[in-house]
VEXVO-313978 format. One line per field, with one value per residue (C-alpha): residue number from 1; residue in one letter; z negated, y, x. Coordinates in pm, whole numbers, plus 50000, padded with zeros to 5 digits. Example, Ala and Ser with C-alpha at 12.3 -4.5 7.8 and 13.67 -1.06 7.14 Angstrom:
BEGIN
resi	1 2
resn	A S
w	49220 49286
v	49550 49894
u	51230 51367
END
This chain:
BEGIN
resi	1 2 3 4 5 6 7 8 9 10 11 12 13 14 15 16 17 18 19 20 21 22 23 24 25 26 27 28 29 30 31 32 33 34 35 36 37 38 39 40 41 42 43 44 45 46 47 48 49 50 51 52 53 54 55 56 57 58 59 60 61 62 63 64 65 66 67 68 69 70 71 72 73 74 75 76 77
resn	X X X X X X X X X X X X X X X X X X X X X X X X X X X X X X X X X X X X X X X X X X X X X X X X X X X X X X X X X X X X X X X X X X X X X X X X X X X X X
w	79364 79581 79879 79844 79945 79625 79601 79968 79843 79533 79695 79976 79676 79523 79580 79696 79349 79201 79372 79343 78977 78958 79172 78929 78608 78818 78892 78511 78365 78613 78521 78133 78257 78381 78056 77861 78056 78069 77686 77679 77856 77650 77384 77501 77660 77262 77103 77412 77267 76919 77013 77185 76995 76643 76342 76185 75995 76147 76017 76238 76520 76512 76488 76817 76998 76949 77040 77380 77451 77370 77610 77876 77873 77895 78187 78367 78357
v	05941 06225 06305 06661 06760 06743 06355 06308 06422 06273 05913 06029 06041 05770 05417 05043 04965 05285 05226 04802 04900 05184 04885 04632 04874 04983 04646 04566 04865 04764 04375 04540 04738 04481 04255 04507 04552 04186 04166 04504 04319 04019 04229 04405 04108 03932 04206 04213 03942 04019 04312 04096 03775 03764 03931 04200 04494 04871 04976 04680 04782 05110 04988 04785 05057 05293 05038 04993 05330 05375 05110 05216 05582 05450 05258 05497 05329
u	63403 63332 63551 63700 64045 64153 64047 64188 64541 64552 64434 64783 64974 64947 65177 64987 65104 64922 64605 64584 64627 64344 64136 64169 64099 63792 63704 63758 63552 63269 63265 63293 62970 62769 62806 62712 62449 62354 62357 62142 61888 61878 61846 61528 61380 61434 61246 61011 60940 60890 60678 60444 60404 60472 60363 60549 60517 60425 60782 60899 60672 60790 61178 61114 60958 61214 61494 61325 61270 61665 61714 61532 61631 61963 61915 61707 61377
END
């Protein structure tokens, strides 16, 4: 988050208890992330896989292609 005075006084606001709790759902959201991330990967990596070393139809081609194009665009590459 972005430090504006808006941020500042909300963060002066807020209890220990408030912001040990907003930690931990942070913390929790950003372990959440990175599994889903981790499985994402596996994902592309299997059909990585399939692209490059088996058989399949065009319509299969063309369903793996797209897939990894999602999954790239969503991670930015």
């Amino acid at each position: 988050m972005n430090n504006t005075p808006e941020t500042d006084e909300l963060v002066r606001s807020l209890t220990y208890e408030q912001l040990a709790s907003t930690e931990k759902c942070y913390s929790d959201l950003r372990g959440e992330l990175e599994r889903e991330r981790a499985l994402a990967d596996r994902l592309a990596d299997c059909l990585n896989n399939l692209w490059q070393h088996h058989s399949l139809t065009e319509v299969s081609y063309d369903y793996i292609d797209n897939a990894l194009d999602a999954w790239k665009e969503v991670r930015g590459e």
